[in-house]
N, CA and C atoms as a LAMMPS dump frame, in Angstrom:
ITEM: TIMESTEP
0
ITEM: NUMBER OF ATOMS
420
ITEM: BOX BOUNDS ff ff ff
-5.0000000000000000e+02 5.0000000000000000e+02
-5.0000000000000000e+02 5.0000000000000000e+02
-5.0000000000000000e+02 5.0000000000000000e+02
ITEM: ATOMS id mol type element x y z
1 1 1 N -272.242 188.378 465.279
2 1 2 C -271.88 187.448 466.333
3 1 3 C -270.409 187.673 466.703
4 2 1 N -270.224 187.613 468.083
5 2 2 C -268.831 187.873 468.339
6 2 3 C -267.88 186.936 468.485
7 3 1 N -266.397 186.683 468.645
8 3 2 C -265.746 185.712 469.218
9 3 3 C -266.193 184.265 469.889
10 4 1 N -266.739 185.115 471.284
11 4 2 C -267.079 184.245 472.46
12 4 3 C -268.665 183.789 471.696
13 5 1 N -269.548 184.512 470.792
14 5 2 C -270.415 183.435 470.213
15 5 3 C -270.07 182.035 470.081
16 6 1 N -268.902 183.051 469.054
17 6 2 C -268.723 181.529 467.898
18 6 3 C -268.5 180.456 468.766
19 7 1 N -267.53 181.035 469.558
20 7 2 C -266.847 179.923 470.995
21 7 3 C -267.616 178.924 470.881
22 8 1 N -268.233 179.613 471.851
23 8 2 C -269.531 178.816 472.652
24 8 3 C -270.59 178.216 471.384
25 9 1 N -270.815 178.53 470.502
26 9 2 C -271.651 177.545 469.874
27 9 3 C -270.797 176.39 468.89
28 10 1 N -269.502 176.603 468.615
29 10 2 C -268.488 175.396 468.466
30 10 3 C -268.415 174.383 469.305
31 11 1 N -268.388 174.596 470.692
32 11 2 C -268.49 173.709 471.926
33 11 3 C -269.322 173.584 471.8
34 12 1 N -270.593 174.113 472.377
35 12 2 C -271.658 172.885 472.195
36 12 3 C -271.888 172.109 471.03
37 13 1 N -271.496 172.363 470.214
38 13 2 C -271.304 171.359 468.763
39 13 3 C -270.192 170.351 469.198
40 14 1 N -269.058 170.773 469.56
41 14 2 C -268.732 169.371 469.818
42 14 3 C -268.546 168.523 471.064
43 15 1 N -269.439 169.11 471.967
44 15 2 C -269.924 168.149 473.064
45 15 3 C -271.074 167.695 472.421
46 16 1 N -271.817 167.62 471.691
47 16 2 C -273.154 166.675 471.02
48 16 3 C -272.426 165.548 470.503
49 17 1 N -271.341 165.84 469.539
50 17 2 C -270.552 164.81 468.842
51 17 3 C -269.988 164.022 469.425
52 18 1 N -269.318 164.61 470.624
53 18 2 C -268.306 164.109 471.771
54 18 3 C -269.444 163.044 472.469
55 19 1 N -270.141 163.37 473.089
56 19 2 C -271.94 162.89 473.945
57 19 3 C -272.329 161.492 472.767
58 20 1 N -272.386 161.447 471.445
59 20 2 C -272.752 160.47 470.627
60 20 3 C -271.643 159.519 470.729
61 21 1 N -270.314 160.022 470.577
62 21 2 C -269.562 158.971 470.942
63 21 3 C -269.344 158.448 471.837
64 22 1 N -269.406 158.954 473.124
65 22 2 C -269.562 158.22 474.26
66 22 3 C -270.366 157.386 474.508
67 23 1 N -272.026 157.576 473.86
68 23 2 C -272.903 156.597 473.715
69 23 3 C -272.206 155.15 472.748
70 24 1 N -270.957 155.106 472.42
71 24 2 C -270.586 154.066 471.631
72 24 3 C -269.062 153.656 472.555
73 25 1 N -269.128 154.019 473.011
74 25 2 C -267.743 153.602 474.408
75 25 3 C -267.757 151.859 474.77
76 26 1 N -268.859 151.248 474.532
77 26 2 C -269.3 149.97 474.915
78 26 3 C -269.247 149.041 473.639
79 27 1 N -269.007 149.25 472.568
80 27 2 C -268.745 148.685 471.49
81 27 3 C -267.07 148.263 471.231
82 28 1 N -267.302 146.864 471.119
83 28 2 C -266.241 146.104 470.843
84 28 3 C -265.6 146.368 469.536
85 29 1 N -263.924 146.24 469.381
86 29 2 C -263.125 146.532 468.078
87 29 3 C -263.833 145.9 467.087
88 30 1 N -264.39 145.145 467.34
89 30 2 C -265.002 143.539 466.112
90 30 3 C -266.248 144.411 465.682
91 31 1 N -266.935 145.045 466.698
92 31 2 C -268.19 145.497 466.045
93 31 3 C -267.884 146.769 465.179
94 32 1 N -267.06 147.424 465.636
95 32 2 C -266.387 148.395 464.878
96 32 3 C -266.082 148.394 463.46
97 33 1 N -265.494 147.305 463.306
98 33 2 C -265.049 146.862 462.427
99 33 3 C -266.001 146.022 461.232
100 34 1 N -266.665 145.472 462.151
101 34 2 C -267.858 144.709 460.804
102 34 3 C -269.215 145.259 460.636
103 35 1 N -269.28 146.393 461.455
104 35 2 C -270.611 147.223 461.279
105 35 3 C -270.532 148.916 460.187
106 36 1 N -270.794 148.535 459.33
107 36 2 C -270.415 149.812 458.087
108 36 3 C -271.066 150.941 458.756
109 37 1 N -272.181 150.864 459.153
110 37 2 C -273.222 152.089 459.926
111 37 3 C -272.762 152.6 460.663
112 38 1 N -272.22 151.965 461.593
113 38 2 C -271.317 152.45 463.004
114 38 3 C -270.252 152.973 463.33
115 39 1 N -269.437 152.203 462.227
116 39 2 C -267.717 152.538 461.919
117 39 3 C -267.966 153.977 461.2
118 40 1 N -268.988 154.563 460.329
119 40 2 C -269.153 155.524 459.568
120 40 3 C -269.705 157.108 460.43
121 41 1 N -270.307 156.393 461.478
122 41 2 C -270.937 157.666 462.782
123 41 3 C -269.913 157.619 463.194
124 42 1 N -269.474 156.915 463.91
125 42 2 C -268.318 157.001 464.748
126 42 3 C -267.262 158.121 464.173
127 43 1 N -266.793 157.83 462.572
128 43 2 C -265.704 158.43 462.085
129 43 3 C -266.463 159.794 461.556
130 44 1 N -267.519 160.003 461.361
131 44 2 C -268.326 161.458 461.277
132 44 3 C -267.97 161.892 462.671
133 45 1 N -268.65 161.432 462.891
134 45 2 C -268.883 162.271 464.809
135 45 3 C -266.606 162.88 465.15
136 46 1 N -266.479 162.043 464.91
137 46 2 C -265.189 162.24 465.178
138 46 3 C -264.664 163.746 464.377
139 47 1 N -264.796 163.433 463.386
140 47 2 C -264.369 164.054 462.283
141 47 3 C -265.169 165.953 462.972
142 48 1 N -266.054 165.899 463.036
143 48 2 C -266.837 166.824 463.313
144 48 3 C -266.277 167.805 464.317
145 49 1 N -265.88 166.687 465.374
146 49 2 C -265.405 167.4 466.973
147 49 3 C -264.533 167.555 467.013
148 50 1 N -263.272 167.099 465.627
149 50 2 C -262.087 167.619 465.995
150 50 3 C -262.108 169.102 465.003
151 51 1 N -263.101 168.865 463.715
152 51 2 C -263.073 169.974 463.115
153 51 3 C -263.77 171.666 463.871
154 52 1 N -264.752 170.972 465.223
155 52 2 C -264.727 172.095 466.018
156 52 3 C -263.784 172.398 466.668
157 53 1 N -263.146 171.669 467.365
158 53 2 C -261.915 172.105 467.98
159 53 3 C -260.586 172.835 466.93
160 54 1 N -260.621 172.715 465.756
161 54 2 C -259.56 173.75 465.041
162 54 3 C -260.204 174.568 464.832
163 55 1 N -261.812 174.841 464.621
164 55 2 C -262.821 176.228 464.641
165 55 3 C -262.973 177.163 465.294
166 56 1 N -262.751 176.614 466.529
167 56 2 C -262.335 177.457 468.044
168 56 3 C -260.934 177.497 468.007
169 57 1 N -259.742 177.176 467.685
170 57 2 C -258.315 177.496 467.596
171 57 3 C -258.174 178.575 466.633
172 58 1 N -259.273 178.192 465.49
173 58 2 C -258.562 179.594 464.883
174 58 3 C -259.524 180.81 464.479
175 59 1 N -260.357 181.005 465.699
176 59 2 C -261.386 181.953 466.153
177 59 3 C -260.559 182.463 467.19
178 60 1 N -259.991 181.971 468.02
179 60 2 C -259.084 182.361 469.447
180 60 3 C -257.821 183.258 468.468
181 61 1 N -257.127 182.492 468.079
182 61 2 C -255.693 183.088 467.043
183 61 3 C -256.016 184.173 466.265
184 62 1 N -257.017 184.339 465.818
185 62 2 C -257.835 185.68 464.905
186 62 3 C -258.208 186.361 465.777
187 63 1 N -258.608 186.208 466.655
188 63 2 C -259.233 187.232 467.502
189 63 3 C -257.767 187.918 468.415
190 64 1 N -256.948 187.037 469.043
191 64 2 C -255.639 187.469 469.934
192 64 3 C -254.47 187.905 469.051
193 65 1 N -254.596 187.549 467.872
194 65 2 C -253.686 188.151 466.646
195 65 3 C -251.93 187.164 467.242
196 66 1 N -252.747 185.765 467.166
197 66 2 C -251.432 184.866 467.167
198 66 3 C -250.876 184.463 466.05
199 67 1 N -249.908 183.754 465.794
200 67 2 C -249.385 183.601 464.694
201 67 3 C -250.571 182.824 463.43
202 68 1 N -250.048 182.634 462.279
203 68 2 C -250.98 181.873 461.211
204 68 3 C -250.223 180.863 461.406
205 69 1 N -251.181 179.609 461.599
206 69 2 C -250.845 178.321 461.869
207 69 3 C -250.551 178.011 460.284
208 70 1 N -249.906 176.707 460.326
209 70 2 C -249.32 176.33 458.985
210 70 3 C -250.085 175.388 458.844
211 71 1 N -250.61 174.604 459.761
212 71 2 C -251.618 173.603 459.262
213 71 3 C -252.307 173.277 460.448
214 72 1 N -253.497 172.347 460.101
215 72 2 C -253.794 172.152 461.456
216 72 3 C -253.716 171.541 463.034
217 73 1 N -252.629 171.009 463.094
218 73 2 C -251.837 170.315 463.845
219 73 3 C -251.345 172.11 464.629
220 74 1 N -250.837 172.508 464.137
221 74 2 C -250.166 173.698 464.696
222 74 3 C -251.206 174.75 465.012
223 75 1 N -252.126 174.38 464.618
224 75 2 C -253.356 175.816 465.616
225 75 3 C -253.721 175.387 467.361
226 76 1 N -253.751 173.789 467.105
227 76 2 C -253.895 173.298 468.973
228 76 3 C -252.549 173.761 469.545
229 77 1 N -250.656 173.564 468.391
230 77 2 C -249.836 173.782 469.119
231 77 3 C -249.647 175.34 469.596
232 78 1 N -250.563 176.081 469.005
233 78 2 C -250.183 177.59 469.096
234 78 3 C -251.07 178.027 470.46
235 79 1 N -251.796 177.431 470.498
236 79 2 C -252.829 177.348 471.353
237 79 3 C -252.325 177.479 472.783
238 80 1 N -251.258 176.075 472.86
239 80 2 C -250.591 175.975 473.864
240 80 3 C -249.134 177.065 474.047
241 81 1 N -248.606 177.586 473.061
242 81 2 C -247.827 178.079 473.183
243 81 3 C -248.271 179.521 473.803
244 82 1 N -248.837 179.978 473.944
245 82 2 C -249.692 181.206 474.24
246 82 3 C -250.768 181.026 475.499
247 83 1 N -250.465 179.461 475.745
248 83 2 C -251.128 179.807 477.432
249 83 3 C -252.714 179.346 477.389
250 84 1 N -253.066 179.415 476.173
251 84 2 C -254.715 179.413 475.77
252 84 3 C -255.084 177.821 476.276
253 85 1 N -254.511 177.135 476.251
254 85 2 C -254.664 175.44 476.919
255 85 3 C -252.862 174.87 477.498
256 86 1 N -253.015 174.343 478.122
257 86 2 C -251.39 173.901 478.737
258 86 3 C -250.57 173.541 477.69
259 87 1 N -249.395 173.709 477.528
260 87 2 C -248.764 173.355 476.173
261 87 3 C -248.207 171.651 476.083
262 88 1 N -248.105 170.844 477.232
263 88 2 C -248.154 169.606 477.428
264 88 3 C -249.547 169.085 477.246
265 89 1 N -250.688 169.458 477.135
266 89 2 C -251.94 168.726 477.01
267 89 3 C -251.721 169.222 475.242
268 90 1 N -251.585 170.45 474.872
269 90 2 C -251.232 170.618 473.417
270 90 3 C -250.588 169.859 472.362
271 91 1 N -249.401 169.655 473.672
272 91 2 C -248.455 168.699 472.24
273 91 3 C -249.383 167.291 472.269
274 92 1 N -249.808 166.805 473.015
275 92 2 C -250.471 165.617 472.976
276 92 3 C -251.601 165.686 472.508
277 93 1 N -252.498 166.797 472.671
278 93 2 C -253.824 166.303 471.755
279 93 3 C -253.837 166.995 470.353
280 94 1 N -252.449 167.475 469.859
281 94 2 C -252.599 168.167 468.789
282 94 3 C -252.28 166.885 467.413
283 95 1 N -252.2 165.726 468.144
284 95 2 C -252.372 164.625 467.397
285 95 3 C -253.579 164.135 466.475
286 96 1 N -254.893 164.772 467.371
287 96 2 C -256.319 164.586 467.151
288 96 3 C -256.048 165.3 465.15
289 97 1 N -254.888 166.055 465.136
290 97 2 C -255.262 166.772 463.49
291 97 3 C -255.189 165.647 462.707
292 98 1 N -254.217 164.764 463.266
293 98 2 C -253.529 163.521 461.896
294 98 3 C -254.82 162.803 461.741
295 99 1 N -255.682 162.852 463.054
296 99 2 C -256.841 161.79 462.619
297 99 3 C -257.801 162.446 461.993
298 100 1 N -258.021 163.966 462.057
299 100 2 C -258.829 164.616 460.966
300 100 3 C -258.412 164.454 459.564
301 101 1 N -256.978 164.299 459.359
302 101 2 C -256.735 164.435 458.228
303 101 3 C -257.287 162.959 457.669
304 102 1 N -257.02 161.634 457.953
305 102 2 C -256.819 160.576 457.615
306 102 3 C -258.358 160.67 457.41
307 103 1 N -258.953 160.87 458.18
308 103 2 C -260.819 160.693 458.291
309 103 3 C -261.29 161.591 456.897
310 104 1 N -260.191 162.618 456.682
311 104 2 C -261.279 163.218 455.46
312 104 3 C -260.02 163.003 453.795
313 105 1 N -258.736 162.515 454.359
314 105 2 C -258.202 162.843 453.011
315 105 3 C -258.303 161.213 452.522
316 106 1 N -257.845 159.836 453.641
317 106 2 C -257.436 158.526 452.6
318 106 3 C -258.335 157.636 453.831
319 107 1 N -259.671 157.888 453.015
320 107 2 C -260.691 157.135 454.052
321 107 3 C -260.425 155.653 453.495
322 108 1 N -259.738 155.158 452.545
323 108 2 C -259.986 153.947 452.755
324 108 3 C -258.422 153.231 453.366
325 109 1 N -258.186 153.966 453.994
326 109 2 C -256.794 153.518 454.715
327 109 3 C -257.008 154.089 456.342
328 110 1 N -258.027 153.889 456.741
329 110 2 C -258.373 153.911 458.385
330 110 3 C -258.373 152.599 459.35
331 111 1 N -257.303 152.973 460.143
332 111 2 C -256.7 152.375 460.789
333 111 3 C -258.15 151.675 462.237
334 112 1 N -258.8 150.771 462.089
335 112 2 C -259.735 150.971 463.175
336 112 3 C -259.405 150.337 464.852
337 113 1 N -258.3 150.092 464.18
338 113 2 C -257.358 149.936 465.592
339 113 3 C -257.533 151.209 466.624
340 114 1 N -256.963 151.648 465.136
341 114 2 C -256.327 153.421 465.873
342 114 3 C -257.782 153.923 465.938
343 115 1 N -258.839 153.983 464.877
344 115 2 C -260.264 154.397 465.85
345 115 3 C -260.907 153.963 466.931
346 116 1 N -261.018 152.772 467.472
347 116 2 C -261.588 151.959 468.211
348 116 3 C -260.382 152.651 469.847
349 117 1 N -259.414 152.83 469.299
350 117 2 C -258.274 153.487 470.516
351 117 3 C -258.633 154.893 471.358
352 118 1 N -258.739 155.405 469.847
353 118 2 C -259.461 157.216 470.228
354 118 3 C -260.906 156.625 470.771
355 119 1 N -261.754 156.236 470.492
356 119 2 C -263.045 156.124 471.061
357 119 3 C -262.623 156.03 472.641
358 120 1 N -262.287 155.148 473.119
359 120 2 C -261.704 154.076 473.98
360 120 3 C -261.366 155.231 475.256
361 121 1 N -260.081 155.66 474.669
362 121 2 C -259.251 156.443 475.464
363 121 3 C -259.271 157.584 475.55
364 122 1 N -259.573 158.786 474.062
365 122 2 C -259.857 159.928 473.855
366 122 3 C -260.302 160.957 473.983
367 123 1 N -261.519 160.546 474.44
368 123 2 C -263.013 161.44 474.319
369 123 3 C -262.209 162.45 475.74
370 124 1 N -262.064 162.127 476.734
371 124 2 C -262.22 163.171 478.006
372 124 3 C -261.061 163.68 477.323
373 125 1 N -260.245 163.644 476.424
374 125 2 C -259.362 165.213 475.441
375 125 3 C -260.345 166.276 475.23
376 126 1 N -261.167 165.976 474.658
377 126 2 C -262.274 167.094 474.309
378 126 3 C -262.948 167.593 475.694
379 127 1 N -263.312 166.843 476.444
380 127 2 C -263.85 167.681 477.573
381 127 3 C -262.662 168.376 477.881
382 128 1 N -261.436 168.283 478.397
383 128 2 C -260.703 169.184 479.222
384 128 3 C -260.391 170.44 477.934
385 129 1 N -260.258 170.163 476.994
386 129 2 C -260.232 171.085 476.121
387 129 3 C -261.156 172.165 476.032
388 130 1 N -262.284 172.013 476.072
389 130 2 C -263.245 172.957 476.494
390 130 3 C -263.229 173.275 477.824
391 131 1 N -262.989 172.482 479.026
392 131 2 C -262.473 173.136 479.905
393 131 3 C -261.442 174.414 479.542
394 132 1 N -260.48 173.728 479.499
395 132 2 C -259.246 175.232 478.914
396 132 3 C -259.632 175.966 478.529
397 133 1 N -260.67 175.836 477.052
398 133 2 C -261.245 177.485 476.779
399 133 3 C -261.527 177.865 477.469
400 134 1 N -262.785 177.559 478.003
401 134 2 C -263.779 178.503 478.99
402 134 3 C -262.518 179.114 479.993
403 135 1 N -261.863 178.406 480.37
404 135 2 C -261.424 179.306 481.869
405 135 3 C -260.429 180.108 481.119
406 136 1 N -259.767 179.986 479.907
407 136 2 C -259.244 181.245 479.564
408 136 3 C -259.812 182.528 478.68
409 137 1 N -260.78 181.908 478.373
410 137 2 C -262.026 183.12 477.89
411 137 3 C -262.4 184.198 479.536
412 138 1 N -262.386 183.179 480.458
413 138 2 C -262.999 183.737 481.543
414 138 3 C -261.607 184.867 482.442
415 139 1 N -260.492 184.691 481.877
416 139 2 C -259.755 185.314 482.588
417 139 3 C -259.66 186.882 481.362
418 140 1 N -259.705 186.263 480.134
419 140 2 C -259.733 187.733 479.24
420 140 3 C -261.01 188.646 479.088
């Protein structure tokens, strides 16, 4: 399988995840919060689509022979530094790492403020993000 496989079957992985959460866009902070089932998809699904999005950052960086990111916060910023997504949409959604981290390292210190926010406000990050790939896959 090549590069642009992997690409493309990372994205559609996390437009399914991205697509489930949007089906939860209509849920109140309160339900968030007192529903264990929900609060737990929600923070999977999440968890998932940002871990595709550093899957495709550092499938792109391996393949273009960009620098080795130091962590994952810095594979979206390298991303941008190199043109591969705008480097102002970079510095801003390269935030999405802190919430991977928190979601998989100190789950019982999740902020559902701060989840109920990303649900809320977030999600079209991931669409334009896959926007960006594709059209710079499409120019190389």
């Amino acid at each position: 399988m090549d590069e642009n496989e992997k690409i493309a079957r990372k994205i559609e992985a996390m437009k399914k995840y991205i697509d489930f959460l949007k089906s939860y866009k209509g849920v109140t902070k309160k339900e968030l919060e007192e529903n264990y089932e929900l609060r737990s998809a929600v923070e999977r699904n999440f968890q998932l689509a940002i871990e595709s999005v550093l899957d495709i950052g550092e499938v792109i960086i391996s393949a273009y022979n960009f620098e080795k990111p130091e962590d994952y916060k810095s594979v979206i910023l390298i991303l941008g530094k190199h043109g591969v997504i705008p480097k102002d949409f970079a510095d801003d959604f390269s935030k999405v790492a802190g919430l991977r981290n928190i979601l998989v390292h100190m789950y019982e210190k999740i902020d559902v403020s701060k989840l109920y926010k990303y649900l809320q406000n977030n999600l079209k990050d991931f669409d334009k993000f896959s926007m960006f790939i594709a059209r710079y896959l499409e120019k190389k």
